[in-house]
PyMOL Python script that loads the backbone (N, CA, C, O; Angstrom):
from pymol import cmd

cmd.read_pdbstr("""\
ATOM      1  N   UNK A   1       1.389   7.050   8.874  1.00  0.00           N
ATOM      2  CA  UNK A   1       0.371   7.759   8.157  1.00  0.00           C
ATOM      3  C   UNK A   1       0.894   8.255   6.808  1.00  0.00           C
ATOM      4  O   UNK A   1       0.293   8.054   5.752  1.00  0.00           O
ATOM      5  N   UNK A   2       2.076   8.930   6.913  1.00  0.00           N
ATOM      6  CA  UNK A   2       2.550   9.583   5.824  1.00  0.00           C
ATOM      7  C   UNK A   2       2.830   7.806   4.454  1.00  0.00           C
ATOM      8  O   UNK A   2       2.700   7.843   3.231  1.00  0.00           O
ATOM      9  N   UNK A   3       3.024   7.161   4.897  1.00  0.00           N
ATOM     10  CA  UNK A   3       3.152   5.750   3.757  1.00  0.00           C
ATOM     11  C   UNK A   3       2.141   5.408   3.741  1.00  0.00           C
ATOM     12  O   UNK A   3       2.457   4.324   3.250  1.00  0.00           O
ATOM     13  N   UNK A   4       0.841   5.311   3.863  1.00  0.00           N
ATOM     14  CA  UNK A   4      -0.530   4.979   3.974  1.00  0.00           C
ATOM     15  C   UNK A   4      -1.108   6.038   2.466  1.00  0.00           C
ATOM     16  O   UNK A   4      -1.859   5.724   1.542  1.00  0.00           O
ATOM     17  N   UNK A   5      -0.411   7.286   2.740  1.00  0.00           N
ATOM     18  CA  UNK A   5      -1.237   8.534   1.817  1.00  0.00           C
ATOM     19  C   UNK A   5      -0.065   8.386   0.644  1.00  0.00           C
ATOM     20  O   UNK A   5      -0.551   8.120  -0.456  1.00  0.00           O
ATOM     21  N   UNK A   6       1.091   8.483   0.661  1.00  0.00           N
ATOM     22  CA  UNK A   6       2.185   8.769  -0.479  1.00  0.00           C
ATOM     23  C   UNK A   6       2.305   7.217  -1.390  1.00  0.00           C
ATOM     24  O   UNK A   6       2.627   7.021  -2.562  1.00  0.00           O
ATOM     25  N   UNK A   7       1.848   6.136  -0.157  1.00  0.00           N
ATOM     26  CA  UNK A   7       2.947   5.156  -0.926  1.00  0.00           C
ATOM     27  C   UNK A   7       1.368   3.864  -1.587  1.00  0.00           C
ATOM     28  O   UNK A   7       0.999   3.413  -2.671  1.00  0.00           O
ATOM     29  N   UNK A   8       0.916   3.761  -0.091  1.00  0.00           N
ATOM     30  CA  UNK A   8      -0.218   2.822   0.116  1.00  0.00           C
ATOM     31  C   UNK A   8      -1.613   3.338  -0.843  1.00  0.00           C
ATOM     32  O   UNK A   8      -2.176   2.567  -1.621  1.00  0.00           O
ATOM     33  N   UNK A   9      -1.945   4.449  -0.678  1.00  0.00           N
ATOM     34  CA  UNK A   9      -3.142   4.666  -1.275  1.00  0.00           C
ATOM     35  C   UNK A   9      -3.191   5.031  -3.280  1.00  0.00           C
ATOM     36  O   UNK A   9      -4.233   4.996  -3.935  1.00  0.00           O
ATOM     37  N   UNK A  10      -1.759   5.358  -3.876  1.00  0.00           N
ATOM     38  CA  UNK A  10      -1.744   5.570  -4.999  1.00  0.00           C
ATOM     39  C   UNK A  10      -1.835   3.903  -5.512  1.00  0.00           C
ATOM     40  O   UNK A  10      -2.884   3.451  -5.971  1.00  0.00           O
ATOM     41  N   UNK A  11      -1.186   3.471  -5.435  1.00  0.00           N
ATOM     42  CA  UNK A  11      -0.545   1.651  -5.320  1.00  0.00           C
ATOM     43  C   UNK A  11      -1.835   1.094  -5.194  1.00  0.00           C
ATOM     44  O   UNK A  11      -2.136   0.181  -5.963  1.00  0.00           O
ATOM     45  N   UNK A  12      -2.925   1.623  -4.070  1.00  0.00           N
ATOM     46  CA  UNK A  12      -4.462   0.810  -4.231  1.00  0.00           C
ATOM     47  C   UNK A  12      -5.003   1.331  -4.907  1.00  0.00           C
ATOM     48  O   UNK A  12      -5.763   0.503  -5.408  1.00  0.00           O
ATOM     49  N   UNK A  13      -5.295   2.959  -5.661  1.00  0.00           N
ATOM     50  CA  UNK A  13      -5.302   2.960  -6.725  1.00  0.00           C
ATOM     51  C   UNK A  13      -5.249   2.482  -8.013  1.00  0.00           C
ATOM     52  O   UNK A  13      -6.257   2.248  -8.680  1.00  0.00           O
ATOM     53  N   UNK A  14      -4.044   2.316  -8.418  1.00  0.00           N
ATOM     54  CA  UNK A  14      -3.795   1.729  -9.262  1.00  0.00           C
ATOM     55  C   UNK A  14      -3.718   0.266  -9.687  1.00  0.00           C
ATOM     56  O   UNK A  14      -3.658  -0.264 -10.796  1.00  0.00           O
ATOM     57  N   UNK A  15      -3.739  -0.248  -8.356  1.00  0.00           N
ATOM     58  CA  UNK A  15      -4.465  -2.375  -8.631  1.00  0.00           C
ATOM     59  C   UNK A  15      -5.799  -2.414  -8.919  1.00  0.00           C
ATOM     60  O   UNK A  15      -6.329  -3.108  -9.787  1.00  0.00           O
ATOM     61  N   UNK A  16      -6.516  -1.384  -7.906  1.00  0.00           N
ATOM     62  CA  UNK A  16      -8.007  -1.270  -8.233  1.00  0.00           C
ATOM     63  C   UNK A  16      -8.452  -1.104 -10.035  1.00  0.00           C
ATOM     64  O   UNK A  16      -9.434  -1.759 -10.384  1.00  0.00           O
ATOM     65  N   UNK A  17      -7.768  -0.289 -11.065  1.00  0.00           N
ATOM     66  CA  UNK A  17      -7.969   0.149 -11.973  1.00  0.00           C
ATOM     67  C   UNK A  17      -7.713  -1.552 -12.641  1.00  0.00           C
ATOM     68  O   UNK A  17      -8.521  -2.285 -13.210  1.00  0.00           O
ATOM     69  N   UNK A  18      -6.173  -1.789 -12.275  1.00  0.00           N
ATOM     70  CA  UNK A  18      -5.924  -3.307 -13.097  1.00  0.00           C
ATOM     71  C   UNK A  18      -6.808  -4.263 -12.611  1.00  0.00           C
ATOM     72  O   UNK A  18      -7.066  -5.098 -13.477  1.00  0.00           O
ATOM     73  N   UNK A  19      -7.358  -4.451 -11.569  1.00  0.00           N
ATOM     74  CA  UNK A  19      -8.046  -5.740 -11.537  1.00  0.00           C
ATOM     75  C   UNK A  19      -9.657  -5.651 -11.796  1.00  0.00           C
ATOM     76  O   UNK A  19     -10.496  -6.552 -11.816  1.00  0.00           O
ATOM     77  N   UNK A  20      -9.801  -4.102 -12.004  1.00  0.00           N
ATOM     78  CA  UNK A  20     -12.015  -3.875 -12.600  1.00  0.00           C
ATOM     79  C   UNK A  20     -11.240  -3.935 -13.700  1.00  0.00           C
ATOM     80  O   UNK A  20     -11.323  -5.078 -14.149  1.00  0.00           O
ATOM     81  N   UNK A  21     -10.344  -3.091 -14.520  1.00  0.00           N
ATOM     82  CA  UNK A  21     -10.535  -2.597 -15.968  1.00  0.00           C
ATOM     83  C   UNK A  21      -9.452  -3.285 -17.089  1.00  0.00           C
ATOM     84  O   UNK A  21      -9.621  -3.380 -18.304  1.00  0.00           O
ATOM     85  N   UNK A  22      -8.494  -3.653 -16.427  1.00  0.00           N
ATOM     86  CA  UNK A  22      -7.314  -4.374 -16.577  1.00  0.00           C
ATOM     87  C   UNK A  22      -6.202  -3.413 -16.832  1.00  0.00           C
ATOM     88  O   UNK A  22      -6.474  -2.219 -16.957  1.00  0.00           O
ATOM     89  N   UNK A  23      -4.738  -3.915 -16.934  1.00  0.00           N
ATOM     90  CA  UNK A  23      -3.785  -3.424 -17.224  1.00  0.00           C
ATOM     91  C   UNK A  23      -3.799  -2.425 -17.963  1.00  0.00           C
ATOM     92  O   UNK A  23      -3.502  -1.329 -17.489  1.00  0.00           O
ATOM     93  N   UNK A  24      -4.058  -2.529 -18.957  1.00  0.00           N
ATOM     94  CA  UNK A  24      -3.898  -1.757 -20.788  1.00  0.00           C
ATOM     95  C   UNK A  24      -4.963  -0.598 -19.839  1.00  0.00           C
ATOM     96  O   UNK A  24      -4.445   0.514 -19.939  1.00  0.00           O
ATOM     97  N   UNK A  25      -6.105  -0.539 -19.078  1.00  0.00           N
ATOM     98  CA  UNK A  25      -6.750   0.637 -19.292  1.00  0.00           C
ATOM     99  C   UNK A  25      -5.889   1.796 -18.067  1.00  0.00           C
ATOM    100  O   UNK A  25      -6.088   2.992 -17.853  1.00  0.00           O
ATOM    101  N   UNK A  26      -4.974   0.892 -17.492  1.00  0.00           N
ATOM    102  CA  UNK A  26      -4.298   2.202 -16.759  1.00  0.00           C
ATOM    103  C   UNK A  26      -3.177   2.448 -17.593  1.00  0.00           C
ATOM    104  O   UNK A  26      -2.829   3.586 -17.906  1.00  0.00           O
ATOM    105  N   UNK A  27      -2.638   1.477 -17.938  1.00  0.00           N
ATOM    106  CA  UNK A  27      -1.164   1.719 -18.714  1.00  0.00           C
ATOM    107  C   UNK A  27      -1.284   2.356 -19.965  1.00  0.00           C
ATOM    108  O   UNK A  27      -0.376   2.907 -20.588  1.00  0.00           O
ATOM    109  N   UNK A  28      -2.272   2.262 -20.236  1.00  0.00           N
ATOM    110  CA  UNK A  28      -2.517   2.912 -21.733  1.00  0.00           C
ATOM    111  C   UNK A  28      -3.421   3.571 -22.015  1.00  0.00           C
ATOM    112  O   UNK A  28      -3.205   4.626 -22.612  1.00  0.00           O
ATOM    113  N   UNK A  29      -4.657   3.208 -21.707  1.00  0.00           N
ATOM    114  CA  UNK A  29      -6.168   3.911 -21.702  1.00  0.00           C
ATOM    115  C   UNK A  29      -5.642   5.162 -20.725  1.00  0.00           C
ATOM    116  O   UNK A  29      -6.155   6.170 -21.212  1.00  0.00           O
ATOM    117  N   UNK A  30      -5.082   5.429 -19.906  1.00  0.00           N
ATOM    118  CA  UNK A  30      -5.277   6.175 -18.948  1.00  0.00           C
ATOM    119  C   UNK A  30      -5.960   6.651 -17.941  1.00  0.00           C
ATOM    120  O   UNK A  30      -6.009   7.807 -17.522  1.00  0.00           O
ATOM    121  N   UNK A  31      -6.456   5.757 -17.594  1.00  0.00           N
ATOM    122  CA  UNK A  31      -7.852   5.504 -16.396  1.00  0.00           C
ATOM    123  C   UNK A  31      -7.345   6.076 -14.811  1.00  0.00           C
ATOM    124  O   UNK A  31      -6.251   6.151 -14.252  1.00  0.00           O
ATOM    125  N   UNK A  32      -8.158   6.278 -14.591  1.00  0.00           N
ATOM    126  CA  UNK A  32      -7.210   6.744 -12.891  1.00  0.00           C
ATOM    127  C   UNK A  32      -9.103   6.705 -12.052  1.00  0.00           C
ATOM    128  O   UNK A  32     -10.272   6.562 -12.410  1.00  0.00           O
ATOM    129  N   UNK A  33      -8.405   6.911 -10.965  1.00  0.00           N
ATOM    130  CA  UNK A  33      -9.496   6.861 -10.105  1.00  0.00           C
ATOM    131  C   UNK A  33      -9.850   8.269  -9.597  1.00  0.00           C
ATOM    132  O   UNK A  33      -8.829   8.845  -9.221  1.00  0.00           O
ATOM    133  N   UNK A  34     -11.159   9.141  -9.437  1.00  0.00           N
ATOM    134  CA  UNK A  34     -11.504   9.734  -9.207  1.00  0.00           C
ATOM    135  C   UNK A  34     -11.430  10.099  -7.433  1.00  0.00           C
ATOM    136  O   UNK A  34     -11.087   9.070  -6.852  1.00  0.00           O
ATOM    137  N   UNK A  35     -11.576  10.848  -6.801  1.00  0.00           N
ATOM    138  CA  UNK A  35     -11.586  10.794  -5.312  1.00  0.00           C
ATOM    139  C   UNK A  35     -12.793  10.737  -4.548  1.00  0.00           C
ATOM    140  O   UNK A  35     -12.983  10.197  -3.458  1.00  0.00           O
ATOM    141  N   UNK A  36     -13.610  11.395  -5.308  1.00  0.00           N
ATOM    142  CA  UNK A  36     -14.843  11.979  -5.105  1.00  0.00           C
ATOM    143  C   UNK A  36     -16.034  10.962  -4.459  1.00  0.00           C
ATOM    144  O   UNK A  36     -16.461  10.331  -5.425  1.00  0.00           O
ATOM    145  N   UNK A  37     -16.527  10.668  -3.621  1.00  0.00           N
ATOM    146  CA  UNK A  37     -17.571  10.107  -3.049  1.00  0.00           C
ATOM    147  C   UNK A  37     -18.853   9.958  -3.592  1.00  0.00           C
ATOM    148  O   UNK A  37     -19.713  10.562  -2.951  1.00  0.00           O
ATOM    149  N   UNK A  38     -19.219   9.391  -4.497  1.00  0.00           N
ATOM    150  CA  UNK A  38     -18.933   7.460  -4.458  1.00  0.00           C
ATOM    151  C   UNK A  38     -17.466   7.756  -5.187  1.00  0.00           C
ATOM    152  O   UNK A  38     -17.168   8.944  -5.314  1.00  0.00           O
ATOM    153  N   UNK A  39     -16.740   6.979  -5.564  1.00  0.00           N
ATOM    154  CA  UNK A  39     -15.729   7.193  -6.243  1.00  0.00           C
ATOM    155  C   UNK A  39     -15.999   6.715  -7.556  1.00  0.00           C
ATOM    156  O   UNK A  39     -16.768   5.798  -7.844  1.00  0.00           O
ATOM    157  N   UNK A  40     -15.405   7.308  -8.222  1.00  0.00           N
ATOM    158  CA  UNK A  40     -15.630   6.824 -10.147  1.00  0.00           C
ATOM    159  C   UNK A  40     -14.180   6.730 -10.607  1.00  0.00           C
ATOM    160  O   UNK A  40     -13.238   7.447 -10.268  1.00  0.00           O
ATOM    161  N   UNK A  41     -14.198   5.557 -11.561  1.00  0.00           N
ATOM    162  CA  UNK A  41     -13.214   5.763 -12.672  1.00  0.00           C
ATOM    163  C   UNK A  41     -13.376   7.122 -13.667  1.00  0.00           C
ATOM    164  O   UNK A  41     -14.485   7.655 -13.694  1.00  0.00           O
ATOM    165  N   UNK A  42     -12.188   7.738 -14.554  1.00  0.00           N
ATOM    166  CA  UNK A  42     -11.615   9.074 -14.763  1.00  0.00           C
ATOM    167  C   UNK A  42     -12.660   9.034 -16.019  1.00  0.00           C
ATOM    168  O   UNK A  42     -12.663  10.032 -16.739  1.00  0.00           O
ATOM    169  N   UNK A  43     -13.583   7.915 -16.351  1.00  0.00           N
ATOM    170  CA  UNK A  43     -13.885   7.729 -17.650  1.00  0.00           C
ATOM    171  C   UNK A  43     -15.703   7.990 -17.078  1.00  0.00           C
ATOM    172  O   UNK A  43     -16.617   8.236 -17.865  1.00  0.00           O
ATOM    173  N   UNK A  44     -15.862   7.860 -15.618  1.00  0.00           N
ATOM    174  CA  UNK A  44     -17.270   8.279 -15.279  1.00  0.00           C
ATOM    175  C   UNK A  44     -17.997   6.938 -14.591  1.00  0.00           C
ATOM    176  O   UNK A  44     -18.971   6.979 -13.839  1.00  0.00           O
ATOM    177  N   UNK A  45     -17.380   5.902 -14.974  1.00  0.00           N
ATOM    178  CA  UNK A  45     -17.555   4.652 -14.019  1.00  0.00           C
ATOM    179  C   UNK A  45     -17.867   4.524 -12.560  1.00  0.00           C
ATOM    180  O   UNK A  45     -17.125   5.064 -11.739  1.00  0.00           O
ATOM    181  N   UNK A  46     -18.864   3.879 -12.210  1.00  0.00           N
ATOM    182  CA  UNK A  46     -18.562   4.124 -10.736  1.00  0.00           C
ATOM    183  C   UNK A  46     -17.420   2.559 -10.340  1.00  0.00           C
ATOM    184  O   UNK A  46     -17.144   1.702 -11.181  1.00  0.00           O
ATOM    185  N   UNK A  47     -16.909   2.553  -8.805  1.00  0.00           N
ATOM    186  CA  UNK A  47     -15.712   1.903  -8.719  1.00  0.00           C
ATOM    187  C   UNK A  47     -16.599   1.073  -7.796  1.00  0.00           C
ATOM    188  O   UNK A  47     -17.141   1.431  -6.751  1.00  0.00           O
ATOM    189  N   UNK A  48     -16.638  -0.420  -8.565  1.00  0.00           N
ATOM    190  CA  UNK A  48     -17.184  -1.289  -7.521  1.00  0.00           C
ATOM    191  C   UNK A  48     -16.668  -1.214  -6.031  1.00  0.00           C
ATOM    192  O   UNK A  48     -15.458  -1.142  -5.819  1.00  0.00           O
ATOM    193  N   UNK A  49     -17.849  -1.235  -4.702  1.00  0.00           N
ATOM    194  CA  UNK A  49     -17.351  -0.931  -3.371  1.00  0.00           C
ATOM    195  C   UNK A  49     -17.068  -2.380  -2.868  1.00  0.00           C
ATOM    196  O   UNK A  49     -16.441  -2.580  -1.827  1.00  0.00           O
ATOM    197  N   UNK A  50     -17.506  -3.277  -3.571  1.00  0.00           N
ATOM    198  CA  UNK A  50     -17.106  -4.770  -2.466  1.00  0.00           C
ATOM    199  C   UNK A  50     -15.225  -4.779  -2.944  1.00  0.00           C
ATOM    200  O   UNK A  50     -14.417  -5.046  -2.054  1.00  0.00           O
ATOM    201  N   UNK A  51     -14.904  -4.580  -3.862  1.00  0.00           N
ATOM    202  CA  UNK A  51     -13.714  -4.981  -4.310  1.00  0.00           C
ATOM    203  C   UNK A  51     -13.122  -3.621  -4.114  1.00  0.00           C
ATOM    204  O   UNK A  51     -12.097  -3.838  -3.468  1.00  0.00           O
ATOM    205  N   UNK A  52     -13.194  -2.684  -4.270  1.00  0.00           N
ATOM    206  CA  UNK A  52     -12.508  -1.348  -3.400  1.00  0.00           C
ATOM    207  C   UNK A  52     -12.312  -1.716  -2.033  1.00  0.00           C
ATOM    208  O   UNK A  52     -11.220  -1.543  -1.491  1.00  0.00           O
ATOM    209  N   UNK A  53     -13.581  -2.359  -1.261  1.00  0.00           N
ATOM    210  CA  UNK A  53     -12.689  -2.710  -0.070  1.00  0.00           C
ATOM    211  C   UNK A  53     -11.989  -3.589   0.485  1.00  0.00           C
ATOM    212  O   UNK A  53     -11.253  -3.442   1.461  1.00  0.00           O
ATOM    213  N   UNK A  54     -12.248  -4.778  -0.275  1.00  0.00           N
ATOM    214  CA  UNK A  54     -10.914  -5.772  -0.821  1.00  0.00           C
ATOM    215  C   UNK A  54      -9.703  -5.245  -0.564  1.00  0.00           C
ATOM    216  O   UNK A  54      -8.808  -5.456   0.255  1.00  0.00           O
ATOM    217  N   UNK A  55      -9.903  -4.458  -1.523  1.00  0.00           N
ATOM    218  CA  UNK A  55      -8.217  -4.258  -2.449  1.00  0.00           C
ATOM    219  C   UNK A  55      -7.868  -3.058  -0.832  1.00  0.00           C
ATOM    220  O   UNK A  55      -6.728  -3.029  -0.370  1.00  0.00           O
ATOM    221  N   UNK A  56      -8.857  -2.311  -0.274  1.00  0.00           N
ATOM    222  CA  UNK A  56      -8.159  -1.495   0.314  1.00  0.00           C
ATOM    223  C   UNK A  56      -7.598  -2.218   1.696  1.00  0.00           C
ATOM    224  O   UNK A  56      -6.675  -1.817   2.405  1.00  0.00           O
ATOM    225  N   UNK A  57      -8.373  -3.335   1.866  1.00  0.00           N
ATOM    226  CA  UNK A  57      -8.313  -3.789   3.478  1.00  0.00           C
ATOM    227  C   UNK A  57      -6.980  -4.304   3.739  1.00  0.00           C
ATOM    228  O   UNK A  57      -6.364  -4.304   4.805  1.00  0.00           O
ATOM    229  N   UNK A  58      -6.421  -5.004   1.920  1.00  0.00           N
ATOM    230  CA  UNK A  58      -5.192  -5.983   1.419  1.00  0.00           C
ATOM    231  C   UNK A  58      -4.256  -5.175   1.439  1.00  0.00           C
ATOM    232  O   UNK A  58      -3.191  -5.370   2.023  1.00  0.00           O
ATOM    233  N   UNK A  59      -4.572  -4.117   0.763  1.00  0.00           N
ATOM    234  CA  UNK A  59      -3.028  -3.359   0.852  1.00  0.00           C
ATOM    235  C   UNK A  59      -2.788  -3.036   2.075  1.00  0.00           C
ATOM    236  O   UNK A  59      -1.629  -2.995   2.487  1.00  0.00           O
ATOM    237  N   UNK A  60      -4.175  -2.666   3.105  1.00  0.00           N
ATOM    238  CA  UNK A  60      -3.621  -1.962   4.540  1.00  0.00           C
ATOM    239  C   UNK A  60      -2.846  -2.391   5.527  1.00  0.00           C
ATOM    240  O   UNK A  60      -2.222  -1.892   6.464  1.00  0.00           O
ATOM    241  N   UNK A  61      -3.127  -3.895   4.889  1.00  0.00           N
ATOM    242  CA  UNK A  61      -2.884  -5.304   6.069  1.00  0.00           C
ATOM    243  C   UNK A  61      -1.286  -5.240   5.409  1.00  0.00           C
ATOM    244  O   UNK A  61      -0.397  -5.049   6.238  1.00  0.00           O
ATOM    245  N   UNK A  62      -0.885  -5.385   4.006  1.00  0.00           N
ATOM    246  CA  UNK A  62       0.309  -5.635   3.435  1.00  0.00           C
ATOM    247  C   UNK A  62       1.121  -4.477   4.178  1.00  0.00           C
ATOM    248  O   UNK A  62       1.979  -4.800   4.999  1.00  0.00           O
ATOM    249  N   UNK A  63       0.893  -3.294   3.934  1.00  0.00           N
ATOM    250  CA  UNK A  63       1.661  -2.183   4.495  1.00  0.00           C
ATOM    251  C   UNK A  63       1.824  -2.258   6.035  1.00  0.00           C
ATOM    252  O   UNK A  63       2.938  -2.374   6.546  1.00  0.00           O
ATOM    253  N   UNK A  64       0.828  -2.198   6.668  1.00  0.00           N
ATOM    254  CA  UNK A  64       1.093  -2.471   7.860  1.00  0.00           C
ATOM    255  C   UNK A  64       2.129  -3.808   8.745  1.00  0.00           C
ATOM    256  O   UNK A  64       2.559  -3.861   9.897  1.00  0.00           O
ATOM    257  N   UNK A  65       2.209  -4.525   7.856  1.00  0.00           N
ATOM    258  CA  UNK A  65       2.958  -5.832   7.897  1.00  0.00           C
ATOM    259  C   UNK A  65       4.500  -5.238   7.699  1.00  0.00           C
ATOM    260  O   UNK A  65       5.318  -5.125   8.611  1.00  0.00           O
ATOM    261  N   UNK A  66       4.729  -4.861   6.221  1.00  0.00           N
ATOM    262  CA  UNK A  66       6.348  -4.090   5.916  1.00  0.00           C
ATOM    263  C   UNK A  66       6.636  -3.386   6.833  1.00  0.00           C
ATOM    264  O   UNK A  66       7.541  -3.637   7.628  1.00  0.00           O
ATOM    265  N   UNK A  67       5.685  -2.091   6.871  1.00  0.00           N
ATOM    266  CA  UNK A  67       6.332  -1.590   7.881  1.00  0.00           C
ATOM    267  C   UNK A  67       6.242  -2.081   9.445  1.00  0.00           C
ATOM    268  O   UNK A  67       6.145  -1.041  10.097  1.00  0.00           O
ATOM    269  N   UNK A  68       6.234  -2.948  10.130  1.00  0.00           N
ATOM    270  CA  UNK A  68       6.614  -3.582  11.088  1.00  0.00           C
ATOM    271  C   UNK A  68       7.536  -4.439  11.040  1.00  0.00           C
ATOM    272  O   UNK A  68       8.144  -4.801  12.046  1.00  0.00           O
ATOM    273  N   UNK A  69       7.787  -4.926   9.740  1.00  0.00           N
ATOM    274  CA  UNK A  69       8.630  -5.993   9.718  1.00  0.00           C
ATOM    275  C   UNK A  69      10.343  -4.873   9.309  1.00  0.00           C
ATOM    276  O   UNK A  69      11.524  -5.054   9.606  1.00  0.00           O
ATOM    277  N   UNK A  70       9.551  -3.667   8.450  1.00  0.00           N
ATOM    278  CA  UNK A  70      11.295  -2.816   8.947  1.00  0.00           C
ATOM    279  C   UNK A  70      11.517  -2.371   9.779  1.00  0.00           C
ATOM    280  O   UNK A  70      12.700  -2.034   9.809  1.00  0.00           O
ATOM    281  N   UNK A  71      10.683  -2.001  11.075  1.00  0.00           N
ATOM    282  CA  UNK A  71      10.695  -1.448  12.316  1.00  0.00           C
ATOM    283  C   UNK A  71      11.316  -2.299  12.946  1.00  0.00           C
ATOM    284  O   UNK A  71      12.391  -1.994  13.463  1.00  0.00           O
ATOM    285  N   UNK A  72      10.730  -3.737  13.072  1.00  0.00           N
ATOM    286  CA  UNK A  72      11.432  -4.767  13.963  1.00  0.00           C
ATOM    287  C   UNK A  72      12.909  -4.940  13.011  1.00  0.00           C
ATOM    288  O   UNK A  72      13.738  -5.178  13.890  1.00  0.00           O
ATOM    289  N   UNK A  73      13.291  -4.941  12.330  1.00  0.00           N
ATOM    290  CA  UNK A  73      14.545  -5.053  11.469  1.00  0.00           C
ATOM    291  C   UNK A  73      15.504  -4.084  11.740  1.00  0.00           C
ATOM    292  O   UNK A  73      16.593  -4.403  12.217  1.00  0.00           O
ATOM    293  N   UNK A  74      15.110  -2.542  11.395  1.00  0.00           N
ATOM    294  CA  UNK A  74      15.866  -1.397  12.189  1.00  0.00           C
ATOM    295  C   UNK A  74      15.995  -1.685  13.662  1.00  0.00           C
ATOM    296  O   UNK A  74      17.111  -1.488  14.141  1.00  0.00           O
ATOM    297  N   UNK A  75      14.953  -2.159  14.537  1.00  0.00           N
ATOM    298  CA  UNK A  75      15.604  -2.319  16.071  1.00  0.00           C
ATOM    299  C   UNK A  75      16.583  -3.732  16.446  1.00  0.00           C
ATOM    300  O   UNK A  75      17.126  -4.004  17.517  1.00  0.00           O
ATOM    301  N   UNK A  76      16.583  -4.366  15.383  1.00  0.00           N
ATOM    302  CA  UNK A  76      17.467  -6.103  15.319  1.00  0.00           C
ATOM    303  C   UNK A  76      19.001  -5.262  14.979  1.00  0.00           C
ATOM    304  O   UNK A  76      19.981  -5.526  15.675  1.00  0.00           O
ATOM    305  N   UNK A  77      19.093  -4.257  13.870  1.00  0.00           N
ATOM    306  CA  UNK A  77      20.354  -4.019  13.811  1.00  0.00           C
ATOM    307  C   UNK A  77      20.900  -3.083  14.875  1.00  0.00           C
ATOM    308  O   UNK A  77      22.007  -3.268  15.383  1.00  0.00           O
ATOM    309  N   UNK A  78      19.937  -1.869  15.268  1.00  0.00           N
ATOM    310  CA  UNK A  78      20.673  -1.010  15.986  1.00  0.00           C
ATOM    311  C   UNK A  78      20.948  -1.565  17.744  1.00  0.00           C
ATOM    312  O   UNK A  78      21.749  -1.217  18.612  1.00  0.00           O
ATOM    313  N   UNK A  79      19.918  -2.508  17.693  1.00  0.00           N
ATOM    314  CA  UNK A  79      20.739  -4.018  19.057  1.00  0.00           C
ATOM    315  C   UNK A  79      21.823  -4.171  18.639  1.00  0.00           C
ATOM    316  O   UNK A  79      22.713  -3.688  19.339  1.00  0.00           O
ATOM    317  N   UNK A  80      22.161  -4.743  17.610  1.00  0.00           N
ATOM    318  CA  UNK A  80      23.344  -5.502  17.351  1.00  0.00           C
ATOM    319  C   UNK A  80      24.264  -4.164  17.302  1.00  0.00           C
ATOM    320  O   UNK A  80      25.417  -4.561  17.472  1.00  0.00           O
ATOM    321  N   UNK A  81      24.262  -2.868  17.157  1.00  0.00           N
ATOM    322  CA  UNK A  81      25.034  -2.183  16.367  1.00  0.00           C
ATOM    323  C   UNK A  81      26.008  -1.403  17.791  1.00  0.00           C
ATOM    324  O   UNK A  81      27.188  -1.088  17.946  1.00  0.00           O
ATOM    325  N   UNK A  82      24.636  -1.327  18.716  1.00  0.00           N
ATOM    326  CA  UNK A  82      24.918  -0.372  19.714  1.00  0.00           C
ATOM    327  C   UNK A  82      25.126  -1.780  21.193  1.00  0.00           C
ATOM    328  O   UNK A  82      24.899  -1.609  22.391  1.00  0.00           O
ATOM    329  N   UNK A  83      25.496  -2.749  20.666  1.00  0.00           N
ATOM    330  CA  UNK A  83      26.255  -3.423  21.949  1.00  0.00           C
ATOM    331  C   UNK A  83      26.675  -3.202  22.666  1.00  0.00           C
ATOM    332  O   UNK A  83      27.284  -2.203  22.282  1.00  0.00           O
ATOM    333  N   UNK A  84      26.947  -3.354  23.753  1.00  0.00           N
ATOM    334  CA  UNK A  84      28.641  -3.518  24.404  1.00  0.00           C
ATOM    335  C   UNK A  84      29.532  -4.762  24.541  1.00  0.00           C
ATOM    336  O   UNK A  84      29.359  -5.849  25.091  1.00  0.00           O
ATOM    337  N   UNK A  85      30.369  -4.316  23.969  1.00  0.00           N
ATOM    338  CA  UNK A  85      31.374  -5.202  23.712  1.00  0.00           C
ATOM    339  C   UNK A  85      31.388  -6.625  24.499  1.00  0.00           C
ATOM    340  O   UNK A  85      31.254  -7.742  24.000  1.00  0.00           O
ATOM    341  N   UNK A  86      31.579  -6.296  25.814  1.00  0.00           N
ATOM    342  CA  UNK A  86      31.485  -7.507  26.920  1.00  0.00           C
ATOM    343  C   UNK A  86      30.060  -8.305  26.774  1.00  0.00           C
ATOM    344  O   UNK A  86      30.105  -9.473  27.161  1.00  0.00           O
ATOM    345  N   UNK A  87      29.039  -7.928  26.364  1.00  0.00           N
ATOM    346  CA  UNK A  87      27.704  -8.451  26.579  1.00  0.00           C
ATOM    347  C   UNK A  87      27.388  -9.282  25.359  1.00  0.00           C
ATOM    348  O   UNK A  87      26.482  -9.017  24.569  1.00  0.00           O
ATOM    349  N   UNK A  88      28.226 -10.328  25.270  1.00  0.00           N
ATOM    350  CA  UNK A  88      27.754 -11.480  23.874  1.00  0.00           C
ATOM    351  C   UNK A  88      26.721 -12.393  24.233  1.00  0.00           C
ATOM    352  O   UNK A  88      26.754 -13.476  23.648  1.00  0.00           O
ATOM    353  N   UNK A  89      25.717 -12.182  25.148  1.00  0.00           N
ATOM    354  CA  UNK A  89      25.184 -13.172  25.776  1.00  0.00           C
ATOM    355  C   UNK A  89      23.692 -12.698  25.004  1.00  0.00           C
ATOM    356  O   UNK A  89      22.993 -13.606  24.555  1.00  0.00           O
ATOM    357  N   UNK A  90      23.236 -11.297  24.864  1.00  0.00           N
ATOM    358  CA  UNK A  90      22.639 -11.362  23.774  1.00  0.00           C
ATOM    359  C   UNK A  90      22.319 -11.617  22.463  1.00  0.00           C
ATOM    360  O   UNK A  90      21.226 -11.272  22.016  1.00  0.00           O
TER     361      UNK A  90
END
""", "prot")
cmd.dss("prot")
cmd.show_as("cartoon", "prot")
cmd.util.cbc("prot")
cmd.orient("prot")
């Protein structure tokens, strides 16, 4: 949950802005996304909902993927880490 709110939701944020408004209007324009229900761009826009939920379904699926794939990675090493010696058969 806590990478969903800190890491996942600023990150869909901010693709959402590059792929309605493009690059230059977050990087430079300074555009951001509003929170507020419907949601609007910072400029009063409303934020298209078919492609908000695009972008949100993509990142959820992406995140949810990493973090399983470091979960299963942290439990591949601490197997390997916390062996016993005699047991090479794993």
């Amino acid at each position: 949950m806590i990478v969903f709110i800190f890491i996942t939701l600023p990150a869909d944020f901010a693709m959402l802005v590059c792929i309605v408004r493009g690059p230059a209007a977050y990087f430079v324009g300074g555009i951001r996304i509003l929170t507020f229900k419907p949601a609007r761009f910072s400029d009063g826009q409303l934020v298209p909902a078919g492609i908000s939920a695009v972008v949100g379904f993509a990142s959820a699926l992406l995140t949810m993927w990493l973090v399983g794939s470091l979960l299963l990675a942290i439990r591949k090493l601490a197997k390997r880490h916390f062996r016993k010696r005699g047991d090479d058969a794993a």
